[in-house]
C-alpha positions, 0 to 999 in steps of 0.5 A, a space after each residue: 500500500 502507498 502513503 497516498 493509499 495509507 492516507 485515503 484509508 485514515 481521512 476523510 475525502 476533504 481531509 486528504 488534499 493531493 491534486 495540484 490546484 487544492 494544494 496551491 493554498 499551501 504551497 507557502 506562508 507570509 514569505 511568498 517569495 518561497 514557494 513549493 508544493 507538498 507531496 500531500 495536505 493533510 486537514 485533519 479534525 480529530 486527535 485519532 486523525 492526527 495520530 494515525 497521520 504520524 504512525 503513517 508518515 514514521 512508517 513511510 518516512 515522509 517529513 511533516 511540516 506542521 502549518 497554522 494559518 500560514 501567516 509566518 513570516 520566515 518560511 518556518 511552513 515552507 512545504 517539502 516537496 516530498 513531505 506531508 504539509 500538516 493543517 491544523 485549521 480545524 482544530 479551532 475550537 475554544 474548549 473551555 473559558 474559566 473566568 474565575 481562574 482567568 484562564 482559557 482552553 484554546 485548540 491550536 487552530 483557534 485564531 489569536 483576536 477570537 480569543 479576546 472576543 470571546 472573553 470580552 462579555 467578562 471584562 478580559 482578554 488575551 494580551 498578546 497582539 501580533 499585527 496578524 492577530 486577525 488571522 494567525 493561528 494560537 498555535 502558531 503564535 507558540 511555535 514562533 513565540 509571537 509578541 504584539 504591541 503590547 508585549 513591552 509590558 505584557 509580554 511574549 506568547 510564552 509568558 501568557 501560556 500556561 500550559 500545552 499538550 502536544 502530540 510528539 512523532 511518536 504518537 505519544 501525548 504530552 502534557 507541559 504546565 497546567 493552570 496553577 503557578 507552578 507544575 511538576 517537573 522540568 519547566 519545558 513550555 519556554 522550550 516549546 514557545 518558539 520551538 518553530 514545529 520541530 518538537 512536536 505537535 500543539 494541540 491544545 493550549 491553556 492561555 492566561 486572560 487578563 482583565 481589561 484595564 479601565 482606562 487605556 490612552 495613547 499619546 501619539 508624538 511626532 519627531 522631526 528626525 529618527 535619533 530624536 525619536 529613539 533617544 525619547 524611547 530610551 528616556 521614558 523607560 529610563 524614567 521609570 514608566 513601562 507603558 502597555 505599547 511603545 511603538 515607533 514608525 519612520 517617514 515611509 512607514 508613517 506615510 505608507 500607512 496614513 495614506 492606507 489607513 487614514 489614522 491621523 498620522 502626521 506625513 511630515 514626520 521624520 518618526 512617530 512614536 506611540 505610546 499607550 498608557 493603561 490603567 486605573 483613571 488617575 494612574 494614567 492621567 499622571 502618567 500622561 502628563 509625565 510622558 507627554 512632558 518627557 516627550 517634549 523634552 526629548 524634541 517631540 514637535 506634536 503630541 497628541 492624546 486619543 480623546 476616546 477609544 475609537 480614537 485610540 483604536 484608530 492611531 492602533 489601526 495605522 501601526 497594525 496596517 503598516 506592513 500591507 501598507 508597504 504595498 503602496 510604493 512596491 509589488 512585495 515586501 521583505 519583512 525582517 525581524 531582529 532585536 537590539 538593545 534599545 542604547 543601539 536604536 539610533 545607531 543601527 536606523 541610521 546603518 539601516 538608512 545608509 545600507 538602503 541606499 547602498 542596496 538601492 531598495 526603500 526600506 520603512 522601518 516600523 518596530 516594538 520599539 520599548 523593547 528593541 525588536 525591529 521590522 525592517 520592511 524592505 520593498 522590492 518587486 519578487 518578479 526580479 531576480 535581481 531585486 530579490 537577490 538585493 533584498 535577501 543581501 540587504 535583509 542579511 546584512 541588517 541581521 547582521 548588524 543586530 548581532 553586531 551591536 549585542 541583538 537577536 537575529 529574531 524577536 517573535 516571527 522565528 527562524 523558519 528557513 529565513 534565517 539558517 545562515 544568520 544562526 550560523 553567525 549567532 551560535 559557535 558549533 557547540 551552541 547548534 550542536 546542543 540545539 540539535 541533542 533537545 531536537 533528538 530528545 522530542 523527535 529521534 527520526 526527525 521527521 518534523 519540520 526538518 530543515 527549519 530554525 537550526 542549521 546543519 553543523 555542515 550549513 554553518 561550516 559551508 557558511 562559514 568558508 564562503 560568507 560574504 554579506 549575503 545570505 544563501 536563498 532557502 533550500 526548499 528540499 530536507 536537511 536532515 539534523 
Protein backbone atom coordinates (compact mmCIF):
# COMPACT_ATOMS: atom_id res chain seq x y z
CA UNK A 1 0.00 0.00 0.00
CA UNK A 2 1.26 3.69 -0.95
CA UNK A 3 1.49 6.57 1.67
CA UNK A 4 -1.22 8.41 -0.53
CA UNK A 5 -3.22 4.94 -0.32
CA UNK A 6 -2.33 4.91 3.70
CA UNK A 7 -3.77 8.02 3.96
CA UNK A 8 -7.08 7.96 1.99
CA UNK A 9 -7.74 4.58 4.18
CA UNK A 10 -7.15 7.17 7.72
CA UNK A 11 -9.05 10.81 6.48
CA UNK A 12 -11.88 11.77 5.12
CA UNK A 13 -12.08 12.69 1.45
CA UNK A 14 -11.88 16.75 2.20
CA UNK A 15 -9.13 15.90 4.80
CA UNK A 16 -6.64 14.40 2.22
CA UNK A 17 -5.71 17.22 -0.47
CA UNK A 18 -3.43 15.72 -3.31
CA UNK A 19 -4.35 17.16 -6.74
CA UNK A 20 -2.08 20.22 -7.77
CA UNK A 21 -4.79 23.07 -7.99
CA UNK A 22 -6.27 22.26 -3.97
CA UNK A 23 -2.79 22.11 -2.65
CA UNK A 24 -1.75 25.57 -4.29
CA UNK A 25 -3.06 27.15 -0.85
CA UNK A 26 -0.36 25.70 1.00
CA UNK A 27 2.40 25.89 -1.42
CA UNK A 28 3.72 28.79 1.13
CA UNK A 29 3.30 31.11 4.46
CA UNK A 30 3.85 35.00 4.80
CA UNK A 31 7.43 34.68 2.91
CA UNK A 32 5.78 34.33 -0.54
CA UNK A 33 8.91 34.72 -2.13
CA UNK A 34 9.48 30.85 -1.48
CA UNK A 35 7.08 28.50 -2.93
CA UNK A 36 6.89 24.53 -3.08
CA UNK A 37 4.42 22.16 -3.41
CA UNK A 38 3.98 19.06 -0.94
CA UNK A 39 3.76 15.86 -1.61
CA UNK A 40 0.07 15.82 0.26
CA UNK A 41 -2.20 18.26 2.60
CA UNK A 42 -3.41 16.86 5.46
CA UNK A 43 -6.59 18.89 7.15
CA UNK A 44 -7.40 16.58 9.94
CA UNK A 45 -10.03 17.37 12.92
CA UNK A 46 -9.64 14.61 15.46
CA UNK A 47 -6.80 13.70 17.57
CA UNK A 48 -7.24 9.77 16.16
CA UNK A 49 -6.58 11.66 12.97
CA UNK A 50 -3.67 13.18 13.91
CA UNK A 51 -2.14 10.36 15.39
CA UNK A 52 -2.86 7.65 12.61
CA UNK A 53 -1.25 10.96 10.47
CA UNK A 54 2.18 10.32 12.24
CA UNK A 55 2.39 6.49 12.84
CA UNK A 56 1.88 6.67 8.75
CA UNK A 57 4.40 9.49 7.70
CA UNK A 58 7.03 7.40 10.71
CA UNK A 59 6.02 4.41 8.79
CA UNK A 60 6.81 5.99 5.32
CA UNK A 61 9.45 8.15 6.25
CA UNK A 62 7.71 11.11 4.81
CA UNK A 63 8.59 14.67 6.84
CA UNK A 64 5.64 16.56 8.25
CA UNK A 65 5.60 20.40 8.03
CA UNK A 66 3.03 21.37 10.67
CA UNK A 67 1.39 24.63 9.25
CA UNK A 68 -1.17 27.06 11.37
CA UNK A 69 -2.66 29.70 9.48
CA UNK A 70 0.01 30.39 7.24
CA UNK A 71 0.68 33.81 8.29
CA UNK A 72 4.73 33.38 9.50
CA UNK A 73 6.95 35.34 8.01
CA UNK A 74 10.28 33.10 7.90
CA UNK A 75 9.20 30.33 5.74
CA UNK A 76 9.00 28.21 9.31
CA UNK A 77 5.89 26.33 6.93
CA UNK A 78 7.62 26.25 3.88
CA UNK A 79 6.01 22.91 2.08
CA UNK A 80 8.90 19.94 1.45
CA UNK A 81 8.30 18.61 -1.84
CA UNK A 82 8.37 15.24 -0.90
CA UNK A 83 6.87 15.65 2.73
CA UNK A 84 3.21 15.90 4.47
CA UNK A 85 2.17 19.82 4.92
CA UNK A 86 0.11 19.41 8.04
CA UNK A 87 -3.13 21.51 8.61
CA UNK A 88 -4.08 22.24 11.76
CA UNK A 89 -7.09 24.77 10.85
CA UNK A 90 -9.52 22.51 12.25
CA UNK A 91 -8.97 22.30 15.33
CA UNK A 92 -10.22 25.51 16.31
CA UNK A 93 -12.37 25.10 18.95
CA UNK A 94 -12.29 27.39 22.14
CA UNK A 95 -12.70 24.23 24.68
CA UNK A 96 -13.14 26.00 27.85
CA UNK A 97 -13.40 29.69 29.33
CA UNK A 98 -12.91 29.64 33.36
CA UNK A 99 -13.34 33.44 34.24
CA UNK A 100 -12.76 32.80 37.91
CA UNK A 101 -9.38 31.39 37.39
CA UNK A 102 -8.79 33.69 34.40
CA UNK A 103 -7.75 31.28 32.19
CA UNK A 104 -8.86 29.91 28.69
CA UNK A 105 -8.59 26.42 26.83
CA UNK A 106 -7.63 27.05 23.40
CA UNK A 107 -7.02 24.45 20.12
CA UNK A 108 -4.16 25.46 18.13
CA UNK A 109 -6.39 26.40 15.06
CA UNK A 110 -8.11 28.85 17.06
CA UNK A 111 -7.50 32.19 15.94
CA UNK A 112 -5.32 34.97 18.26
CA UNK A 113 -8.24 38.23 18.37
CA UNK A 114 -11.07 35.22 18.55
CA UNK A 115 -9.86 34.63 22.00
CA UNK A 116 -10.22 38.37 23.47
CA UNK A 117 -13.93 38.18 21.52
CA UNK A 118 -14.75 35.51 23.21
CA UNK A 119 -13.89 36.75 26.73
CA UNK A 120 -14.91 40.39 26.15
CA UNK A 121 -18.56 39.97 27.80
CA UNK A 122 -16.29 39.15 31.27
CA UNK A 123 -14.36 42.40 31.17
CA UNK A 124 -10.94 40.01 29.96
CA UNK A 125 -8.94 39.40 27.36
CA UNK A 126 -5.50 37.72 25.85
CA UNK A 127 -2.68 40.29 25.95
CA UNK A 128 -0.76 39.39 23.12
CA UNK A 129 -1.14 41.09 19.57
CA UNK A 130 0.81 40.26 16.74
CA UNK A 131 -0.09 42.70 13.90
CA UNK A 132 -1.64 39.21 12.34
CA UNK A 133 -3.71 38.58 15.00
CA UNK A 134 -6.79 38.80 12.78
CA UNK A 135 -5.98 35.79 11.07
CA UNK A 136 -2.85 33.98 12.75
CA UNK A 137 -3.42 30.85 14.41
CA UNK A 138 -2.85 30.32 18.71
CA UNK A 139 -0.63 27.55 17.60
CA UNK A 140 1.33 29.22 15.54
CA UNK A 141 1.98 32.40 17.99
CA UNK A 142 3.53 29.28 20.48
CA UNK A 143 5.53 27.79 17.72
CA UNK A 144 7.18 31.11 16.95
CA UNK A 145 6.84 32.78 20.14
CA UNK A 146 4.99 35.98 18.99
CA UNK A 147 4.52 39.32 20.57
CA UNK A 148 2.47 42.11 19.66
CA UNK A 149 2.28 45.84 20.70
CA UNK A 150 1.62 45.30 23.92
CA UNK A 151 4.42 42.96 24.60
CA UNK A 152 6.51 45.50 26.31
CA UNK A 153 4.77 45.29 29.30
CA UNK A 154 2.62 42.16 28.83
CA UNK A 155 4.68 40.19 27.15
CA UNK A 156 5.50 37.03 24.68
CA UNK A 157 3.24 34.41 23.96
CA UNK A 158 5.45 32.24 26.37
CA UNK A 159 4.62 34.49 29.43
CA UNK A 160 0.69 34.33 28.52
CA UNK A 161 0.76 30.14 28.01
CA UNK A 162 0.48 28.22 30.99
CA UNK A 163 0.19 25.11 29.83
CA UNK A 164 0.31 22.70 26.49
CA UNK A 165 -0.49 19.12 25.29
CA UNK A 166 1.17 18.09 22.42
CA UNK A 167 1.43 15.12 20.42
CA UNK A 168 5.01 14.03 19.66
CA UNK A 169 6.47 11.93 16.39
CA UNK A 170 5.97 9.16 18.25
CA UNK A 171 2.18 9.31 18.86
CA UNK A 172 2.78 9.83 22.44
CA UNK A 173 0.65 12.83 24.35
CA UNK A 174 2.45 15.25 26.24
CA UNK A 175 1.42 17.40 28.91
CA UNK A 176 3.66 20.52 29.88
CA UNK A 177 2.38 23.18 32.52
CA UNK A 178 -1.01 23.43 33.72
CA UNK A 179 -3.35 26.12 35.22
CA UNK A 180 -1.83 26.56 38.67
CA UNK A 181 1.54 28.80 39.02
CA UNK A 182 3.72 26.18 39.43
CA UNK A 183 3.61 22.49 37.81
CA UNK A 184 5.58 19.49 38.33
CA UNK A 185 8.74 18.60 36.74
CA UNK A 186 11.16 20.19 34.17
CA UNK A 187 9.82 23.89 33.10
CA UNK A 188 9.58 22.65 29.38
CA UNK A 189 6.62 25.43 27.83
CA UNK A 190 9.75 28.15 27.03
CA UNK A 191 11.27 25.30 25.40
CA UNK A 192 8.17 24.56 23.35
CA UNK A 193 7.04 28.59 22.95
CA UNK A 194 9.38 29.48 19.65
CA UNK A 195 10.34 25.60 19.24
CA UNK A 196 9.13 26.59 15.03
CA UNK A 197 7.05 22.84 14.80
CA UNK A 198 10.25 20.75 15.48
CA UNK A 199 9.48 19.20 18.76
CA UNK A 200 6.14 18.04 18.46
CA UNK A 201 2.55 18.63 17.58
CA UNK A 202 0.17 21.63 19.92
CA UNK A 203 -2.72 20.52 20.25
CA UNK A 204 -4.04 22.34 22.98
CA UNK A 205 -3.01 25.23 24.77
CA UNK A 206 -4.22 26.90 28.24
CA UNK A 207 -3.93 30.91 27.72
CA UNK A 208 -3.65 33.49 30.75
CA UNK A 209 -6.63 36.04 30.27
CA UNK A 210 -6.22 39.27 31.78
CA UNK A 211 -8.81 41.86 32.73
CA UNK A 212 -9.30 44.67 30.52
CA UNK A 213 -7.73 47.78 32.12
CA UNK A 214 -10.35 50.69 32.77
CA UNK A 215 -8.52 53.19 31.30
CA UNK A 216 -6.13 52.94 28.13
CA UNK A 217 -4.66 56.32 26.07
CA UNK A 218 -2.43 56.52 23.57
CA UNK A 219 -0.01 59.72 23.02
CA UNK A 220 0.93 60.00 19.60
CA UNK A 221 4.36 62.36 19.18
CA UNK A 222 5.91 63.21 16.38
CA UNK A 223 9.54 63.80 15.76
CA UNK A 224 11.45 65.98 13.28
CA UNK A 225 14.24 63.42 12.82
CA UNK A 226 14.64 59.33 13.81
CA UNK A 227 17.51 59.79 16.66
CA UNK A 228 15.13 62.16 18.48
CA UNK A 229 12.53 59.75 18.46
CA UNK A 230 14.95 56.76 19.61
CA UNK A 231 16.50 58.76 22.26
CA UNK A 232 12.82 59.51 23.54
CA UNK A 233 12.44 55.90 23.55
CA UNK A 234 15.21 55.34 25.95
CA UNK A 235 14.37 58.27 28.09
CA UNK A 236 10.66 57.07 29.09
CA UNK A 237 11.68 53.75 30.11
CA UNK A 238 14.82 55.49 31.77
CA UNK A 239 12.08 57.28 33.62
CA UNK A 240 10.95 54.56 35.20
CA UNK A 241 7.50 54.29 33.35
CA UNK A 242 6.58 50.61 31.27
CA UNK A 243 3.89 51.67 29.05
CA UNK A 244 1.47 48.91 27.58
CA UNK A 245 2.75 49.84 23.99
CA UNK A 246 5.84 51.69 22.97
CA UNK A 247 5.91 51.76 19.06
CA UNK A 248 7.85 53.70 16.55
CA UNK A 249 7.30 54.21 12.62
CA UNK A 250 9.83 56.29 10.12
CA UNK A 251 8.89 58.72 7.49
CA UNK A 252 7.78 55.95 4.92
CA UNK A 253 6.24 53.76 7.01
CA UNK A 254 4.14 56.55 8.81
CA UNK A 255 3.01 57.70 5.19
CA UNK A 256 2.58 54.47 3.88
CA UNK A 257 0.27 53.58 6.25
CA UNK A 258 -1.73 57.08 6.51
CA UNK A 259 -2.31 57.08 3.31
CA UNK A 260 -3.83 53.44 3.67
CA UNK A 261 -5.25 53.50 6.68
CA UNK A 262 -6.03 57.41 7.41
CA UNK A 263 -5.39 57.26 11.33
CA UNK A 264 -4.38 60.90 11.86
CA UNK A 265 -0.70 60.16 11.43
CA UNK A 266 1.21 63.02 10.75
CA UNK A 267 3.01 62.60 6.89
CA UNK A 268 5.64 65.40 7.81
CA UNK A 269 7.24 63.38 10.19
CA UNK A 270 10.64 62.04 10.26
CA UNK A 271 9.41 59.37 13.12
CA UNK A 272 6.35 58.74 15.34
CA UNK A 273 6.04 57.26 18.46
CA UNK A 274 3.09 55.79 20.22
CA UNK A 275 2.82 55.00 23.47
CA UNK A 276 -0.39 53.88 25.11
CA UNK A 277 -0.72 54.12 28.84
CA UNK A 278 -3.48 51.90 30.51
CA UNK A 279 -4.54 51.96 33.94
CA UNK A 280 -6.66 52.89 36.75
CA UNK A 281 -8.12 56.51 35.62
CA UNK A 282 -5.88 58.61 37.78
CA UNK A 283 -2.84 56.38 37.13
CA UNK A 284 -2.90 57.13 33.61
CA UNK A 285 -3.75 60.73 33.83
CA UNK A 286 -0.40 61.24 35.98
CA UNK A 287 1.45 59.22 33.70
CA UNK A 288 0.16 61.14 30.73
CA UNK A 289 1.26 64.21 31.80
CA UNK A 290 4.98 62.82 32.81
CA UNK A 291 5.42 61.07 29.43
CA UNK A 292 3.64 63.89 27.49
CA UNK A 293 6.45 66.31 29.45
CA UNK A 294 9.49 63.79 28.68
CA UNK A 295 8.39 63.63 25.13
CA UNK A 296 8.73 67.39 24.55
CA UNK A 297 11.88 67.02 26.34
CA UNK A 298 13.26 64.81 24.03
CA UNK A 299 12.18 67.03 20.97
CA UNK A 300 8.72 65.90 20.09
CA UNK A 301 7.49 68.68 17.96
CA UNK A 302 3.29 67.48 18.14
CA UNK A 303 1.60 65.33 20.87
CA UNK A 304 -1.33 64.39 20.51
CA UNK A 305 -3.61 62.05 23.19
CA UNK A 306 -6.50 59.63 21.82
CA UNK A 307 -9.80 61.61 23.13
CA UNK A 308 -11.50 58.29 23.16
CA UNK A 309 -11.15 54.71 22.29
CA UNK A 310 -12.36 54.93 18.61
CA UNK A 311 -9.57 57.35 18.60
CA UNK A 312 -7.24 55.22 20.48
CA UNK A 313 -8.04 52.36 18.06
CA UNK A 314 -7.79 54.43 15.14
CA UNK A 315 -3.94 55.55 15.83
CA UNK A 316 -3.51 51.36 16.74
CA UNK A 317 -5.07 50.61 13.16
CA UNK A 318 -2.49 52.57 11.13
CA UNK A 319 0.56 50.80 13.07
CA UNK A 320 -1.05 47.29 12.97
CA UNK A 321 -1.80 48.25 8.71
CA UNK A 322 1.95 49.26 8.15
CA UNK A 323 3.05 46.17 6.66
CA UNK A 324 0.18 45.82 3.91
CA UNK A 325 0.72 49.22 3.83
CA UNK A 326 4.08 48.82 2.04
CA UNK A 327 2.08 47.57 -0.74
CA UNK A 328 1.58 51.29 -1.91
CA UNK A 329 5.39 52.04 -3.14
CA UNK A 330 6.19 48.10 -4.31
CA UNK A 331 4.53 44.81 -5.68
CA UNK A 332 6.09 42.96 -2.47
CA UNK A 333 7.89 43.30 0.83
CA UNK A 334 10.67 41.62 2.81
CA UNK A 335 9.87 41.95 6.21
CA UNK A 336 12.93 41.50 8.84
CA UNK A 337 12.54 40.52 12.44
CA UNK A 338 15.68 41.18 14.58
CA UNK A 339 16.05 42.54 18.34
CA UNK A 340 18.88 45.13 19.56
CA UNK A 341 19.46 46.61 22.90
CA UNK A 342 17.38 49.89 22.94
CA UNK A 343 21.05 52.35 23.51
CA UNK A 344 21.78 50.87 19.99
CA UNK A 345 18.14 52.25 18.15
CA UNK A 346 19.72 55.46 16.86
CA UNK A 347 22.88 53.64 15.50
CA UNK A 348 21.54 50.64 13.95
CA UNK A 349 18.35 53.00 11.83
CA UNK A 350 20.83 55.43 10.98
CA UNK A 351 23.05 51.94 9.42
CA UNK A 352 19.81 50.51 8.10
CA UNK A 353 19.14 54.02 6.07
CA UNK A 354 22.54 54.09 4.54
CA UNK A 355 22.58 50.21 3.65
CA UNK A 356 19.12 51.18 1.66
CA UNK A 357 20.85 53.25 -0.25
CA UNK A 358 23.63 51.14 -0.75
CA UNK A 359 21.30 48.47 -1.93
CA UNK A 360 19.25 50.68 -3.81
CA UNK A 361 15.77 49.27 -2.01
CA UNK A 362 13.42 51.70 0.08
CA UNK A 363 13.30 50.21 3.36
CA UNK A 364 10.06 51.63 6.01
CA UNK A 365 11.49 50.92 9.42
CA UNK A 366 8.41 50.15 11.81
CA UNK A 367 9.30 48.14 15.07
CA UNK A 368 8.09 47.24 19.30
CA UNK A 369 10.31 49.99 19.98
CA UNK A 370 10.26 49.78 24.00
CA UNK A 371 11.62 46.52 23.67
CA UNK A 372 14.16 46.73 20.81
CA UNK A 373 12.64 44.23 18.17
CA UNK A 374 12.70 45.80 14.75
CA UNK A 375 10.96 45.09 11.43
CA UNK A 376 12.76 46.48 8.62
CA UNK A 377 10.46 46.20 5.66
CA UNK A 378 12.23 46.09 2.76
CA UNK A 379 10.16 46.88 -0.58
CA UNK A 380 11.27 45.30 -3.59
CA UNK A 381 9.09 43.68 -6.52
CA UNK A 382 9.81 39.26 -6.31
CA UNK A 383 9.17 39.27 -10.04
CA UNK A 384 13.06 40.12 -10.46
CA UNK A 385 15.58 38.36 -9.90
CA UNK A 386 17.66 40.80 -9.01
CA UNK A 387 15.66 42.68 -6.92
CA UNK A 388 15.03 39.69 -4.76
CA UNK A 389 18.57 38.90 -4.65
CA UNK A 390 19.21 42.61 -3.39
CA UNK A 391 16.57 42.02 -0.74
CA UNK A 392 17.96 38.97 0.76
CA UNK A 393 21.74 40.52 0.80
CA UNK A 394 20.10 43.55 2.42
CA UNK A 395 17.95 41.63 4.96
CA UNK A 396 21.43 39.66 5.80
CA UNK A 397 23.24 42.39 6.24
CA UNK A 398 20.75 44.09 8.68
CA UNK A 399 20.67 40.79 10.90
CA UNK A 400 23.87 41.29 10.84
CA UNK A 401 24.36 44.07 12.14
CA UNK A 402 21.83 43.34 15.19
CA UNK A 403 24.46 40.60 16.16
CA UNK A 404 26.91 43.28 15.86
CA UNK A 405 25.65 45.75 18.45
CA UNK A 406 24.75 42.74 21.05
CA UNK A 407 20.73 41.55 19.42
CA UNK A 408 18.98 39.00 18.14
CA UNK A 409 18.58 37.86 14.78
CA UNK A 410 14.76 37.36 15.77
CA UNK A 411 12.24 38.71 18.07
CA UNK A 412 8.88 36.81 17.58
CA UNK A 413 8.48 35.70 13.61
CA UNK A 414 11.07 32.60 14.01
CA UNK A 415 13.89 31.36 12.23
CA UNK A 416 11.93 29.05 9.52
CA UNK A 417 14.44 28.88 6.61
CA UNK A 418 14.98 32.68 6.55
CA UNK A 419 17.36 32.95 8.63
CA UNK A 420 19.80 29.41 8.65
CA UNK A 421 22.58 31.43 7.54
CA UNK A 422 22.28 34.00 10.39
CA UNK A 423 22.16 31.09 13.03
CA UNK A 424 25.35 30.29 11.63
CA UNK A 425 26.66 33.82 12.64
CA UNK A 426 24.93 33.98 16.20
CA UNK A 427 25.68 30.27 17.55
CA UNK A 428 29.60 28.77 17.68
CA UNK A 429 29.38 24.98 16.92
CA UNK A 430 28.60 23.64 20.46
CA UNK A 431 25.58 26.01 20.71
CA UNK A 432 23.88 24.37 17.20
CA UNK A 433 25.09 21.01 18.35
CA UNK A 434 23.05 21.41 21.82
CA UNK A 435 20.02 22.90 19.92
CA UNK A 436 20.16 19.65 17.62
CA UNK A 437 20.68 16.92 21.42
CA UNK A 438 16.97 18.79 22.52
CA UNK A 439 15.78 18.10 18.77
CA UNK A 440 16.57 14.46 19.10
CA UNK A 441 15.32 14.22 22.53
CA UNK A 442 11.40 15.09 21.26
CA UNK A 443 11.94 13.78 17.85
CA UNK A 444 14.58 10.79 17.25
CA UNK A 445 13.50 10.16 13.36
CA UNK A 446 13.39 13.60 12.53
CA UNK A 447 10.98 13.77 10.61
CA UNK A 448 9.11 17.02 11.80
CA UNK A 449 9.65 20.25 10.24
CA UNK A 450 13.29 19.20 9.35
CA UNK A 451 15.12 21.96 7.72
CA UNK A 452 13.99 24.71 9.99
CA UNK A 453 15.19 27.06 12.51
CA UNK A 454 18.57 25.18 13.45
CA UNK A 455 21.42 24.70 10.78
CA UNK A 456 23.11 21.77 9.88
CA UNK A 457 26.74 21.87 11.74
CA UNK A 458 27.59 21.36 7.81
CA UNK A 459 25.44 24.52 6.73
CA UNK A 460 27.30 26.72 9.27
CA UNK A 461 30.65 25.01 8.23
CA UNK A 462 29.64 25.68 4.25
CA UNK A 463 28.78 29.44 5.61
CA UNK A 464 31.41 29.96 7.20
CA UNK A 465 34.10 29.05 4.04
CA UNK A 466 32.39 31.22 1.65
CA UNK A 467 30.41 34.24 3.89
CA UNK A 468 30.28 37.07 2.06
CA UNK A 469 27.46 39.80 3.38
CA UNK A 470 24.69 37.92 1.78
CA UNK A 471 22.55 35.13 2.67
CA UNK A 472 22.10 31.80 0.90
CA UNK A 473 18.42 31.83 -0.77
CA UNK A 474 16.15 28.73 1.46
CA UNK A 475 16.97 25.05 0.13
CA UNK A 476 13.44 24.03 -0.02
CA UNK A 477 14.35 20.27 -0.04
CA UNK A 478 15.37 18.25 3.58
CA UNK A 479 18.27 18.99 5.52
CA UNK A 480 18.29 16.27 7.95
CA UNK A 481 19.63 17.02 11.84
Amino acid sequence: MSFEAALAQLLPRDALLTEVEAKRPFECDGLSAYRAMPRVVCLPRTLDELRGILEICRRFSVPIVPRGAGTGLSGGALPLAEGCLLSLARFNRILEIDADNRVAVVEPGVRNLAISDAVAPLGLYYAPDPSSQIACSIGGNVAENSGGVHCLKYGLTVHNVLGLKLLLADGELLELGGRALDAPGLDLLAVLNGSEGLLGIVVEVTVKLLPKPPVAQVLLAAFASVDAAARAVAGVIEAGIIPAGLEMMDELATRCAEDYAHCGYPPDAAAILLCELDGGATEVAAQRERVEALLRDFGATDVRCSRDEAERLGFWKGRKSAFPAIGRIAPDYYCMDGTIPRRELSRVLRTIAELSVEFGLPVANVFHAGDGNLHPLIAYDANDDDQLHRAEALGARILELCIEVGGTVTGEHGVGVEKLDSMCIQFATPELATFHRLKAAFDPTGLLNPGRAVPTLQRCAEFGAMHVHAARPPHPEIERF
